[in-house]
Each structure stands twice: as C-alpha cells, then as structure tokens.
Backbone as CSV, one residue per row, in Angstrom:
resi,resn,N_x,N_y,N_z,CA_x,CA_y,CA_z,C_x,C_y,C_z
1,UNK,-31.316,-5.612,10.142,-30.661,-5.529,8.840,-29.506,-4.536,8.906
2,UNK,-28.399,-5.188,8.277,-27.023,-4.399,8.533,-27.193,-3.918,6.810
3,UNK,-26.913,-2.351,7.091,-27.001,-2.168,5.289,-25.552,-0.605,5.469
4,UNK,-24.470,-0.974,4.184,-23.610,-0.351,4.061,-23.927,0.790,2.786
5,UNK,-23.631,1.943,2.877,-24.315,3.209,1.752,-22.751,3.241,1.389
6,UNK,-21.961,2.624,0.405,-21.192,3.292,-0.726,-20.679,3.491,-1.953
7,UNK,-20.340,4.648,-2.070,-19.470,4.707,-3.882,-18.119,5.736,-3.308
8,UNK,-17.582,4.937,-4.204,-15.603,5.477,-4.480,-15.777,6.857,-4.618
9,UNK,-16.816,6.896,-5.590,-16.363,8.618,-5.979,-17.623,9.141,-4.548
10,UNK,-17.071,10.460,-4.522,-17.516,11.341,-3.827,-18.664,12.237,-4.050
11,UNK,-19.107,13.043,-3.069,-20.366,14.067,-3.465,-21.452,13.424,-4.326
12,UNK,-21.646,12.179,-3.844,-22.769,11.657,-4.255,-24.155,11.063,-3.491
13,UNK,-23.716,11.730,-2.437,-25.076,11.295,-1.267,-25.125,10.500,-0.372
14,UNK,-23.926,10.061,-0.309,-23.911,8.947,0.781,-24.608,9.160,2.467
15,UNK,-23.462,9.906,3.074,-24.058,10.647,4.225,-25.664,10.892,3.907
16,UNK,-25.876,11.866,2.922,-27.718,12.198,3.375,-28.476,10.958,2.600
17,UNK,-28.212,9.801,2.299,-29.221,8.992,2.464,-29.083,8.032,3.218
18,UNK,-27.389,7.670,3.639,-27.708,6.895,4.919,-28.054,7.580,6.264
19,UNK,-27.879,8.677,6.500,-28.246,9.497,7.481,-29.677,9.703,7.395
20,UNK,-30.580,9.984,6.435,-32.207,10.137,6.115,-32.521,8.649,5.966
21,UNK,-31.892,7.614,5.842,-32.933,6.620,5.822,-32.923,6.106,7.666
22,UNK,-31.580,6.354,8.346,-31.605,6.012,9.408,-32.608,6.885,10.142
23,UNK,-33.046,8.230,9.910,-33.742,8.802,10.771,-35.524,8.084,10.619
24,UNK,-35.449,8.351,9.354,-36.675,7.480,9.091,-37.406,6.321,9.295
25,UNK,-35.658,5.465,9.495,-35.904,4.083,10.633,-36.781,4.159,11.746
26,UNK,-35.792,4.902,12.335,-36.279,5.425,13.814,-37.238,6.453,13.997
27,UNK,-37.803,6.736,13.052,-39.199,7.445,13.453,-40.265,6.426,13.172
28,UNK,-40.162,5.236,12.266,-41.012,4.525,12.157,-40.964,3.264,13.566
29,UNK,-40.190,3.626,14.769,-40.088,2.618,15.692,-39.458,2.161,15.828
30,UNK,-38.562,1.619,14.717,-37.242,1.103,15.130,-36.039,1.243,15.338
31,UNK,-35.441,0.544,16.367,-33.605,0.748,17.183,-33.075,0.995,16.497
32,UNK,-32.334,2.015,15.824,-31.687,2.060,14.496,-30.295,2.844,14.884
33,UNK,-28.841,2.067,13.813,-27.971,2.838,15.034,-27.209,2.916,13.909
34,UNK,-26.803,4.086,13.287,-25.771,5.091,12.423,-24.334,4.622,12.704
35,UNK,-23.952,4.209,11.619,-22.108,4.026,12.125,-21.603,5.610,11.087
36,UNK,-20.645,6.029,11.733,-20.180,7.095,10.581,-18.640,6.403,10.234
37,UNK,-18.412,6.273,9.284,-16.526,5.612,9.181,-16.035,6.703,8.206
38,UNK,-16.376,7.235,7.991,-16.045,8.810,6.799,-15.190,10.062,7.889
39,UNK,-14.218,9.857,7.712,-13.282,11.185,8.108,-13.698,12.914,8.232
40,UNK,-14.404,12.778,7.049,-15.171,13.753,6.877,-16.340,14.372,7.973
41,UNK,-16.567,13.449,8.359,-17.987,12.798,9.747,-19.503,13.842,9.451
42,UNK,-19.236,13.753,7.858,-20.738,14.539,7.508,-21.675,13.870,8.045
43,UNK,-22.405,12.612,8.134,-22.633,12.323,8.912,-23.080,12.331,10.692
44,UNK,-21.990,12.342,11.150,-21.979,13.081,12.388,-22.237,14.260,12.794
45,UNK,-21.539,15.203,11.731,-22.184,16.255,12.013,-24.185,16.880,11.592
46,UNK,-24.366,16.258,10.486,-25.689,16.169,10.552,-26.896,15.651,11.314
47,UNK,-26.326,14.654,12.609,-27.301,14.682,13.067,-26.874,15.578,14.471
48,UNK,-25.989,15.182,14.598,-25.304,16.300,15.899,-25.193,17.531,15.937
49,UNK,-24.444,18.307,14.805,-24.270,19.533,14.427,-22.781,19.588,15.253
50,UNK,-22.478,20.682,15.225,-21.363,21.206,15.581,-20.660,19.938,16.876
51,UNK,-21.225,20.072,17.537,-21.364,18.889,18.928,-20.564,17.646,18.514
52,UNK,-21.218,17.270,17.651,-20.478,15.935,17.313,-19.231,15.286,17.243
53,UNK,-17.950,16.622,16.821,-16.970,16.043,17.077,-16.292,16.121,18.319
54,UNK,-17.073,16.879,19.415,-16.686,16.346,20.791,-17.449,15.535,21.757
55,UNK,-17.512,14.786,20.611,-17.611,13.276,21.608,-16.838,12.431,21.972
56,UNK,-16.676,12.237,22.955,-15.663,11.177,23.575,-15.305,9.983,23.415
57,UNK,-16.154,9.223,22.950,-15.676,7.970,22.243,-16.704,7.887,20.911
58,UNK,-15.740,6.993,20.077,-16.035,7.792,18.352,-15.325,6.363,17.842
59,UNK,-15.698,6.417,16.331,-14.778,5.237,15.683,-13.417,4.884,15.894
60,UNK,-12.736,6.159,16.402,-11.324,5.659,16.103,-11.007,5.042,17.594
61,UNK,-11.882,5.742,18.073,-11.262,5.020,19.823,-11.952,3.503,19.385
62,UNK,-12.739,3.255,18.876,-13.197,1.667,18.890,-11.900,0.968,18.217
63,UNK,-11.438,1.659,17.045,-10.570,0.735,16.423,-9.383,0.826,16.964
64,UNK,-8.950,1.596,17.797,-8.028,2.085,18.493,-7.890,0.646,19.762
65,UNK,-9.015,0.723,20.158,-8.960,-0.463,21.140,-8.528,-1.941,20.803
66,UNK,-8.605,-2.305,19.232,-8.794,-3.487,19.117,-7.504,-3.828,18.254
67,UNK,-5.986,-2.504,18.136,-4.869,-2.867,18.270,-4.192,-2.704,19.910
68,UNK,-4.393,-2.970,20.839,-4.078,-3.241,22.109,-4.808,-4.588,22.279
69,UNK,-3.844,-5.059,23.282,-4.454,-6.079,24.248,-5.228,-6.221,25.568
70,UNK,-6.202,-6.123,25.798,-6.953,-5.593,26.983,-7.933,-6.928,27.723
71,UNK,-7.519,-7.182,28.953,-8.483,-8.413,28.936,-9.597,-8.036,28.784
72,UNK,-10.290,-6.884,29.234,-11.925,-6.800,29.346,-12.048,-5.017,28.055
73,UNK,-11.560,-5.692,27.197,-11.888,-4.784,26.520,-13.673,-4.062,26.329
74,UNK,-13.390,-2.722,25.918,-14.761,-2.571,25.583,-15.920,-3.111,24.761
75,UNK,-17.038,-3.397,24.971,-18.176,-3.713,24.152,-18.174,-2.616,22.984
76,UNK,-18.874,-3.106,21.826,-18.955,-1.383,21.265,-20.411,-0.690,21.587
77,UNK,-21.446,-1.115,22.480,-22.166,-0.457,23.388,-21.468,1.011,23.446
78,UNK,-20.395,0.847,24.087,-19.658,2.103,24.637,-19.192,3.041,23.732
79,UNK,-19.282,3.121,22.889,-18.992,3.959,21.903,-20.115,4.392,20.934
80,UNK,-21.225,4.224,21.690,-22.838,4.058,20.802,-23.226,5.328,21.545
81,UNK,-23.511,6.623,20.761,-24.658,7.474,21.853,-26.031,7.933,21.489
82,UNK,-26.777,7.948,22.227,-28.056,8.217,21.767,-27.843,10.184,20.949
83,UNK,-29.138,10.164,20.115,-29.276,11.481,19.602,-30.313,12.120,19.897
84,UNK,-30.478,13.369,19.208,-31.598,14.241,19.853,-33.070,13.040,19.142
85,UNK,-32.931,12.487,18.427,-34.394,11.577,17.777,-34.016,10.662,18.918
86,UNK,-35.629,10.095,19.268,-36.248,9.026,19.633,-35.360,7.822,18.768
87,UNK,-34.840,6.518,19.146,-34.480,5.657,18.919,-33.187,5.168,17.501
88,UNK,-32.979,6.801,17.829,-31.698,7.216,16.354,-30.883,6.920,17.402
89,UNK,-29.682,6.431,17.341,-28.258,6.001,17.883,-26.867,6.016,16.922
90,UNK,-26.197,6.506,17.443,-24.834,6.801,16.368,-23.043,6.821,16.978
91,UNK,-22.778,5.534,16.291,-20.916,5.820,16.638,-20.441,6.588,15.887
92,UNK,-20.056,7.892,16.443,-19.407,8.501,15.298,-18.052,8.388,14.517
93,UNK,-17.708,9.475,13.808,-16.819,9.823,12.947,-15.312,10.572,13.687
94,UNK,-14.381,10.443,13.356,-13.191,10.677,13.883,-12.395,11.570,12.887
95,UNK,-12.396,12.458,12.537,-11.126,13.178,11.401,-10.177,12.488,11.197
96,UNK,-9.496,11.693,12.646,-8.212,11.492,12.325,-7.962,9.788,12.218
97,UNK,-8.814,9.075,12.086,-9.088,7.836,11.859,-8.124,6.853,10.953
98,UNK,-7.894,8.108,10.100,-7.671,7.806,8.677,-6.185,6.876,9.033
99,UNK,-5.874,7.971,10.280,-4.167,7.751,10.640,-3.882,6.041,11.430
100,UNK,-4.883,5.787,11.359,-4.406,4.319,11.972,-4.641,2.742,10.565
101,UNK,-4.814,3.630,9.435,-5.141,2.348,8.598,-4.083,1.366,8.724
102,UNK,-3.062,2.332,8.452,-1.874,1.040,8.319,-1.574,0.486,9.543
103,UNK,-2.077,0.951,10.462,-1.401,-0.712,11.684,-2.886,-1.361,11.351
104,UNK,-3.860,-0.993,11.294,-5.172,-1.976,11.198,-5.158,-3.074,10.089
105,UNK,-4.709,-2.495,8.838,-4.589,-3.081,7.728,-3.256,-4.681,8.266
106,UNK,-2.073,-3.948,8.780,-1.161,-4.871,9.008,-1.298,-6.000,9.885
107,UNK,-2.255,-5.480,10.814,-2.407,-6.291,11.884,-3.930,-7.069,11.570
108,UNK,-4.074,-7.324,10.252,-5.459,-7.997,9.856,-6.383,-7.785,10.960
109,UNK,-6.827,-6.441,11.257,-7.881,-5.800,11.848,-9.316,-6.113,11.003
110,UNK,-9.769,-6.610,9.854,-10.617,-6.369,9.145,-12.215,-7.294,9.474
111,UNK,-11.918,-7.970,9.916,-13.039,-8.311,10.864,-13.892,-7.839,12.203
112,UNK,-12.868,-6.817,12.722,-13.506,-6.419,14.113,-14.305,-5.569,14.121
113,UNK,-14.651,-5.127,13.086,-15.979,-4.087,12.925,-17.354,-5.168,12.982
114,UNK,-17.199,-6.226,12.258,-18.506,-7.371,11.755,-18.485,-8.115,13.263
115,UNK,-17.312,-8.506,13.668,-16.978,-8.589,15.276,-18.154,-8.155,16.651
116,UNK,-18.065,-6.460,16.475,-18.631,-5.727,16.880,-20.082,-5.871,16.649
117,UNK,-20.552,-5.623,15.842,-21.918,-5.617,15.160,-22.935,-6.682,15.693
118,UNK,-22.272,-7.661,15.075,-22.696,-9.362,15.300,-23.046,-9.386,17.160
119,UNK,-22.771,-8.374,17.652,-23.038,-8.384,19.252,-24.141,-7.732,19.306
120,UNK,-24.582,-6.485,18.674,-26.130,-5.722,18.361,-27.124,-6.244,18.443
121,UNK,-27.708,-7.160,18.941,-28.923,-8.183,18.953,-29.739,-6.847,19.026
122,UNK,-29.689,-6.309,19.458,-31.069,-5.494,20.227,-31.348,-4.132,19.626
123,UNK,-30.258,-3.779,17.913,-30.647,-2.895,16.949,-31.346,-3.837,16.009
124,UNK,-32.909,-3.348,15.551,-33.490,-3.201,14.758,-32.660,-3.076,12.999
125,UNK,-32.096,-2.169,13.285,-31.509,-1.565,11.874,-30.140,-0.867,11.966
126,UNK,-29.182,-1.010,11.380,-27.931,-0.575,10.993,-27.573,-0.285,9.888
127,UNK,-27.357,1.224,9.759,-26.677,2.104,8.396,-24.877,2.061,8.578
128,UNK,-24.381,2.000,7.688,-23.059,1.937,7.718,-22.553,3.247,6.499
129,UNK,-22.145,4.751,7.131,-21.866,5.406,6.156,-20.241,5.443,5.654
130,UNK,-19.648,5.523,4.362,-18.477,5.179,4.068,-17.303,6.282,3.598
131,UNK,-16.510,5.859,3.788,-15.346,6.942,2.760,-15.614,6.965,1.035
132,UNK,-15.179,8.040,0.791,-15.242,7.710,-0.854,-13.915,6.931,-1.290
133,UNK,-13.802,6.457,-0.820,-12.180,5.241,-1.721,-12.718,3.838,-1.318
134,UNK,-11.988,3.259,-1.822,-12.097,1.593,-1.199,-10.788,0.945,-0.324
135,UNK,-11.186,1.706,0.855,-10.161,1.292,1.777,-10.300,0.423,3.233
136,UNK,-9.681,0.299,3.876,-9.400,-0.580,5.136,-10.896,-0.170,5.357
137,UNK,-11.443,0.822,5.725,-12.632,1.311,6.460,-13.584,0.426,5.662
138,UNK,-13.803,1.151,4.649,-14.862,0.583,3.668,-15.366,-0.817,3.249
139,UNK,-13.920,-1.787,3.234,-13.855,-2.966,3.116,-14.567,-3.670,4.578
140,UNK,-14.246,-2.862,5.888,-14.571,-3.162,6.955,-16.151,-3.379,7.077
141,UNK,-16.606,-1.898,6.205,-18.285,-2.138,6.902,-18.987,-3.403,5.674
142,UNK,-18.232,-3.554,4.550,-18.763,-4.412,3.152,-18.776,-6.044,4.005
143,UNK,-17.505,-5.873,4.934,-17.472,-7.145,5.590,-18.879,-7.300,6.336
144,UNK,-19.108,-6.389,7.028,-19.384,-6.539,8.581,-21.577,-6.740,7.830
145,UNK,-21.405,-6.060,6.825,-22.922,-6.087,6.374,-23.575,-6.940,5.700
146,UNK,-25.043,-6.728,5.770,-25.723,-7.986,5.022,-26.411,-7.085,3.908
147,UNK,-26.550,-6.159,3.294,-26.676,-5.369,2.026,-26.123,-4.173,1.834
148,UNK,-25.845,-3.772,0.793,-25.143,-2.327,0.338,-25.626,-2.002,-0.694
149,UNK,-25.715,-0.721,-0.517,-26.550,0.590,-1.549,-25.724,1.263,-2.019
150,UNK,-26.140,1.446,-3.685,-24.946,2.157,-3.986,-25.643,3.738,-4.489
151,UNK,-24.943,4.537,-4.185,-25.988,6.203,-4.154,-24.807,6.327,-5.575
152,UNK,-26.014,6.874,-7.162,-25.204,7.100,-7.845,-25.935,9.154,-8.335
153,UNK,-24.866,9.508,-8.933,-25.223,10.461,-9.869,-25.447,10.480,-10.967
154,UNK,-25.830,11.213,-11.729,-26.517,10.492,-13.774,-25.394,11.807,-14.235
155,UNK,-23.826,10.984,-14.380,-23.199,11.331,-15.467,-22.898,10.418,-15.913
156,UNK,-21.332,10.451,-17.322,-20.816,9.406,-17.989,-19.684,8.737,-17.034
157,UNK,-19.248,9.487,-16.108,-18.144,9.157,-15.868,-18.584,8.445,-14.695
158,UNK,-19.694,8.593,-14.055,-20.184,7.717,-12.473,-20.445,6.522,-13.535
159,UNK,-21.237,6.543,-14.374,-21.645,5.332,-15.160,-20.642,4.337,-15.556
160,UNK,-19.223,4.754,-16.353,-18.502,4.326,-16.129,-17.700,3.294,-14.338
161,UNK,-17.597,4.305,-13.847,-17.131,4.014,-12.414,-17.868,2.854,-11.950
162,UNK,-19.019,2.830,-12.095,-20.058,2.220,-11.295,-19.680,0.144,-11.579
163,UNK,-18.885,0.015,-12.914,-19.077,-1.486,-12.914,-17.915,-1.662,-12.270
164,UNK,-16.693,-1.253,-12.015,-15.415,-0.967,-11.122,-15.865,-1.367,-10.080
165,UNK,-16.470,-0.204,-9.325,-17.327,-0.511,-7.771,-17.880,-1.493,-7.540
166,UNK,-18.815,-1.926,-8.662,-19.595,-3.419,-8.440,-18.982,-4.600,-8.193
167,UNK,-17.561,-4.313,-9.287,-16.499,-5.548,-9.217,-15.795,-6.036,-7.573
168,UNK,-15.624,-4.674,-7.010,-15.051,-4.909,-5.812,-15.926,-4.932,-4.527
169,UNK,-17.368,-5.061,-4.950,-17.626,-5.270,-3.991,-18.311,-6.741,-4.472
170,UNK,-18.684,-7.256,-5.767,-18.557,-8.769,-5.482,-17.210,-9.746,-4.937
171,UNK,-16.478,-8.938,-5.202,-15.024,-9.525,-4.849,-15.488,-9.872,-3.393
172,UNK,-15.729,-8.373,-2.685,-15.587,-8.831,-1.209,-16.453,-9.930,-1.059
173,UNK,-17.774,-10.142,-1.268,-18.871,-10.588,-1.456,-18.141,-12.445,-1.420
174,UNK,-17.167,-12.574,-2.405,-16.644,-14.067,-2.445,-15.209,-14.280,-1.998
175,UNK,-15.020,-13.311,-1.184,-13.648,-13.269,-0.383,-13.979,-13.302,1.225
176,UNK,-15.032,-12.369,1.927,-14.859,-12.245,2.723,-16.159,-12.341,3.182
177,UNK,-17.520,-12.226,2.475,-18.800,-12.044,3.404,-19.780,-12.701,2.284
178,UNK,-19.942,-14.272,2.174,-20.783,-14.652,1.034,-22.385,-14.158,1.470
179,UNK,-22.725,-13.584,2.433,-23.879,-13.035,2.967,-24.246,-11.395,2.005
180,UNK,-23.552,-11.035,1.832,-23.186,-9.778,1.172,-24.318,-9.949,0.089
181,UNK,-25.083,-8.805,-0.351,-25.873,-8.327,-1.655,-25.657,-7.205,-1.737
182,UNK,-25.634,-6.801,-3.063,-26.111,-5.535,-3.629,-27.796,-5.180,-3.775
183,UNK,-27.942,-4.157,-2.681,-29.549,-4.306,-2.479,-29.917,-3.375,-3.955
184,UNK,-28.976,-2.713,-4.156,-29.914,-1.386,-5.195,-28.759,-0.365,-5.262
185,UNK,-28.912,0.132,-6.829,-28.578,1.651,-6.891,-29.788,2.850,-6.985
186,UNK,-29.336,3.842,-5.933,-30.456,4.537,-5.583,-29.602,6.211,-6.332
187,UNK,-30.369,6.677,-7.418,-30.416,7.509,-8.272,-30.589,9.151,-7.432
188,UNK,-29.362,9.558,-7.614,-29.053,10.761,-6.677,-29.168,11.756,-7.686
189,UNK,-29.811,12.811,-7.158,-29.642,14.035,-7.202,-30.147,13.963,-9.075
190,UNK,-31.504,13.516,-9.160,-32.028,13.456,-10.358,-33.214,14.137,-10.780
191,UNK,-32.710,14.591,-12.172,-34.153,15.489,-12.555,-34.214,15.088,-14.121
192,UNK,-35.720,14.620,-13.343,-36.720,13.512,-14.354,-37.195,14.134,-16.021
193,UNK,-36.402,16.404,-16.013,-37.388,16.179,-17.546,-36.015,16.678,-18.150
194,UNK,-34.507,16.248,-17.420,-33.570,16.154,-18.218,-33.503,15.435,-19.031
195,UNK,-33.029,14.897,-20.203,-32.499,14.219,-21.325,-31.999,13.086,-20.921
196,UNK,-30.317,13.609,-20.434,-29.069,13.130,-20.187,-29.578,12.033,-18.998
197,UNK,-29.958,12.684,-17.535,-30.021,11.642,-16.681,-31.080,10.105,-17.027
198,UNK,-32.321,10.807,-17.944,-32.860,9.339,-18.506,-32.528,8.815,-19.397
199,UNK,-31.584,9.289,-19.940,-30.796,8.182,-21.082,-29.807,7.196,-20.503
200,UNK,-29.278,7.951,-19.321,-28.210,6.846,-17.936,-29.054,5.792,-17.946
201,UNK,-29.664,6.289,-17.184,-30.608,5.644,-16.143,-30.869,4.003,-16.808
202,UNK,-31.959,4.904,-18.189,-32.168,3.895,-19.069,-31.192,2.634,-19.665
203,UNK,-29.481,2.722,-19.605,-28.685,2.256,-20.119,-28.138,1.458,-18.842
204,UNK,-28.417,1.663,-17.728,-28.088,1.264,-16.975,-28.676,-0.312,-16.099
205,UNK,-30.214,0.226,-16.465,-31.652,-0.786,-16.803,-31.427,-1.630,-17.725
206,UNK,-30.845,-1.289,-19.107,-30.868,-2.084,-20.156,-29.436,-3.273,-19.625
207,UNK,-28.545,-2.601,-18.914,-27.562,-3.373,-18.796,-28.252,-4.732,-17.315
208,UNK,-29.290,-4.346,-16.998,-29.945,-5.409,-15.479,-29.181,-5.188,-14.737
209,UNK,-29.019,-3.899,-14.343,-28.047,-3.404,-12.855,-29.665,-3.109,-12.062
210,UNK,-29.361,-3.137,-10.544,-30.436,-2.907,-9.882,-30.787,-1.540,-9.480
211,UNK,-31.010,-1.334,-10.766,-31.732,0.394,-10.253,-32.970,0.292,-9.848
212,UNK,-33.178,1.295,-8.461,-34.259,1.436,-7.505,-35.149,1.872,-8.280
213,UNK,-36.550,1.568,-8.004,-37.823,2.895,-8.024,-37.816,3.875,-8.141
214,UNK,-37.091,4.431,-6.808,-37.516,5.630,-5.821,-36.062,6.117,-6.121
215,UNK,-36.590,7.455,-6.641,-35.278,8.309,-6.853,-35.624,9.604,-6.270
216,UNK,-33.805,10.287,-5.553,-34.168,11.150,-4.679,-33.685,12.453,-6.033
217,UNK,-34.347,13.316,-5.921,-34.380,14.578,-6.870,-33.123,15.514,-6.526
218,UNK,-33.012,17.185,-6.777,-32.005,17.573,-6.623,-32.732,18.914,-5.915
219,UNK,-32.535,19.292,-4.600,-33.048,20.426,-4.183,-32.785,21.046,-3.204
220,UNK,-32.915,22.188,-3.060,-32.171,23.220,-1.983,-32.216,23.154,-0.093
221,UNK,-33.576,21.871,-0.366,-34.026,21.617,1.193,-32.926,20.647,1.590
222,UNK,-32.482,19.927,1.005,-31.430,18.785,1.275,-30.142,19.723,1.914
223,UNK,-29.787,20.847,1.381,-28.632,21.810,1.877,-29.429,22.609,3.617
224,UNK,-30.573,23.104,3.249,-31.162,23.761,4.406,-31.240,22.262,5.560
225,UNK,-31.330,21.481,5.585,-31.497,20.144,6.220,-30.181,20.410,7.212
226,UNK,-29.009,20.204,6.465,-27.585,19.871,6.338,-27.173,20.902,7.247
227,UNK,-27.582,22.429,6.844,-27.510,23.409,7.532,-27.698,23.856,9.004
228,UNK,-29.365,22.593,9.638,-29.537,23.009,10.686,-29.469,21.789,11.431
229,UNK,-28.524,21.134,10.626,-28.697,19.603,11.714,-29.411,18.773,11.791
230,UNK,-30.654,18.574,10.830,-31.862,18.225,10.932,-32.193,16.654,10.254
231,UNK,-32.085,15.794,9.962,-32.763,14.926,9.103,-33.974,15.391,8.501
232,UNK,-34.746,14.724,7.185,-35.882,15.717,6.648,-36.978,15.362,7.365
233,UNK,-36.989,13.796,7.274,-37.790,13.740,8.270,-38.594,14.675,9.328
234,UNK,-37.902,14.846,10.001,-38.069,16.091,11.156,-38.082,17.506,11.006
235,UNK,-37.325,17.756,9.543,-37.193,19.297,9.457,-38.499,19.557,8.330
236,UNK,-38.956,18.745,7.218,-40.371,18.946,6.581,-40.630,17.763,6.400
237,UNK,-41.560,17.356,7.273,-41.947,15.912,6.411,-42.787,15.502,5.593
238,UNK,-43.463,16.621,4.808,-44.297,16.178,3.885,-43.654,17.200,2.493
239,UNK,-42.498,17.657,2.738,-41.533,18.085,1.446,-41.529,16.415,0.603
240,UNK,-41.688,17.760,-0.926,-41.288,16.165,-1.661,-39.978,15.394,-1.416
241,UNK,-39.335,16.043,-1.713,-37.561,15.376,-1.269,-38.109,14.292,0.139
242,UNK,-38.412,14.827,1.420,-38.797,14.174,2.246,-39.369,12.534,1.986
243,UNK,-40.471,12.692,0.691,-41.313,12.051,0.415,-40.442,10.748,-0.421
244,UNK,-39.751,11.306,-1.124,-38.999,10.561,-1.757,-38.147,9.344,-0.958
245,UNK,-37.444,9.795,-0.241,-37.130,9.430,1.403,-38.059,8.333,1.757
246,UNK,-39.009,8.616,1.732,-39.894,8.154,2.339,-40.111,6.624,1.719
247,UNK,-40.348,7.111,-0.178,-40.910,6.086,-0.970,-39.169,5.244,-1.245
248,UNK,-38.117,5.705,-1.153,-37.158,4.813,-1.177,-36.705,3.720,0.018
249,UNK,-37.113,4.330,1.717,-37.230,3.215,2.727,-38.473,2.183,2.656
250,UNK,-39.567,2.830,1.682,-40.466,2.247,1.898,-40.223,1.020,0.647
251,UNK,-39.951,1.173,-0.207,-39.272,0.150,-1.179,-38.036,-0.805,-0.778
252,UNK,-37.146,-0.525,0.285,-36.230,-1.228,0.390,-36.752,-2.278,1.354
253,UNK,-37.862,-2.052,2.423,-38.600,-2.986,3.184,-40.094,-3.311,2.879
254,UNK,-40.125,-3.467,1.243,-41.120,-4.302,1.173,-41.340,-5.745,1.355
255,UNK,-39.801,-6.612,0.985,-39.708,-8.061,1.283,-39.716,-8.056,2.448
C-alpha cells in the first residue's frame, strides 16, 4: 500500500505521523520504505538525526536523474537506504530540491516518481511525506499513490482550508490517478475536554468528511521523540501518544 500524508498548511503533523506510522510498519514486520519530498527533510532528519543530510543519494539526485538522458539509468533501489530500525527504509529529503521544480514541471516530469514506485514489488508499505503547498512534489507523490491522509489541526481556519485541499486532491484523483482515495482525516494535536476542538470535529462529521477514530493528542513526548531521533515506537512504546499511534495504524489496516 502506497499511502501519501498531506495538507497545504503547515505544522500540522505530517512528518511525525508519516514517519510514526512508517516505523510502526516496520516493527510489525513489514518492508516499509519512507519517501521524504519536504525540503525541510523533518522527516529525514527524524529518523536519521543529524546524519541524514549527508547522504549521498537523496530525492533530488533521483529527480535529478530523470531530466538527463542516460541509457542505464538508475533504479530507485539506489537511492533507498536502510535505517537504524529493522525493515524501516528511507529516500531522503534534499533542502535544495525545491530548485529543480521548474525544469521538472516543464519537462512533464510528473509521472516519474509513480514510475519509480510501481518497480517496489518487494515493499510491503510506502509512506509518502509532503511539502506544505501543492506543488510539482506533492502532485508527484498524489500521482504516484493509492491513498492519502490528511493530518488536520482543530481550528477555524484549517477547517476552512480543508475543503480547498480536498478539491485538489479529487482533481488529481480524475486527472491523473483514478486509483487515488482519500483514506481519512487523522485529528492532530487534539485535546478531547476542549470545547472548540469537539465542536470542529463534530462539524466536520456532520458535513460526512472522513474523520478517523484514532486521534493523536498534543504532548511533550512527540518533541522529546523529535529531539533524539527516535520514532515512539522505539523511544516509549507503551506512552499513550505511542498508543494512539498504535490505535490509528491499527484502524487504517483493518480492511
């Protein structure tokens, strides 16, 4: 299962729940392999730590390859490296990525990510983490996937945002990848005896948007996580936050 984690707006969790559900993949057994496409490479650096951005081949060298002509170009094998977890795998993140949109964009690059992928026989599971805009990148992994999660926050203005986002990614959905679903919005950084966030929530339900179960709370272990490189998995695994984690992978693979 190819699954893409995004929203436009920012600081809403993307990185730590596609990064925590991928670890969680792969502690439960399966091949599970992290794309980072975020400039930012939070991501990358969370499971790597510092390390991560000297790695030698990274997203941009993949996309880098596929404006040249090369007869035996690379597989994207080669740009895949294993991590300190058992059966966690990750292409990373590039800072400077950003700088090649416009020949990618021009040169209708927008398939060679789904390109790539579609060669993975032998991953189990694929997280796709995103930029906060809706750009060349983003459109890339919406292509290349067979569900996307959308990580929200409980204000007015994400609430707002959120039918925007939906719009463009059914768009892609009947433009470019009729395989495409919206698996779920998964409720970030929520606390259950606020007011405000269950009156969202609730309005959001009333409207039949697919809000998840399993909502991840708001707490200081998610920063200490972040801090030491850790997925929660591995750093407490019977923390509630952890748990939550837990009950949101465990909901997304019940079918």
């Amino acid at each position: 299962m190819k699954r893409v984690v995004f929203n436009q707006k920012g600081g809403v969790g993307k990185s730590s729940i596609a990064s925590n559900l991928a670890a969680i993949s792969a502690q439960r057994g399966l091949k599970t392999l992290l794309i980072d496409l975020d400039p930012q490479c939070n991501s990358t650096q969370y499971i790597y730590g510092e390390g991560g951005d000297q790695l030698d081949k990274d997203i941009k060298a993949f996309f880098e390859q596929t404006l040249t002509f090369q007869l035996k170009p690379q597989g994207p094998e080669a740009f895949i490296h294993e991590t300190p977890y058992n059966n966690l795998f990750l292409l990373p993140a590039n800072p400077d990525v950003a700088d090649l949109q416009t020949r990618l964009e021009t040169k209708h690059k927008i398939y060679k990510l789904k390109e790539a992928l579609d060669q993975l026989t032998d991953y189990d599971a694929i997280y796709i983490d995103t930029p906060p805009a809706f750009n060349f990148f983003t459109l890339s992994a919406l292509v290349a996937a067979q569900r996307c999660l959308i990580p929200f926050d409980c204000d007015e203005f994400a609430r707002h945002a959120l039918y925007s986002l939906m719009d463009n990614i059914n768009e892609t959905k009947m433009d470019h990848n009729e395989g495409l679903s919206i698996e779920g919005i998964v409720v970030n950084q929520y606390q259950p005896r606020a007011s405000l966030p269950k009156k969202i929530v609730a309005e959001l339900e009333a409207d039949s948007l697919p809000v998840l179960s399993a909502k991840i709370s708001s707490s200081v272990k998610m920063k200490e996580s972040h801090n030491v490189s850790k997925p929660l998995i591995h750093l407490a695994p019977n923390h509630k936050l952890t748990l939550e984690f837990i009950d949101l992978f465990d909901e997304l693979h019940r079918d």
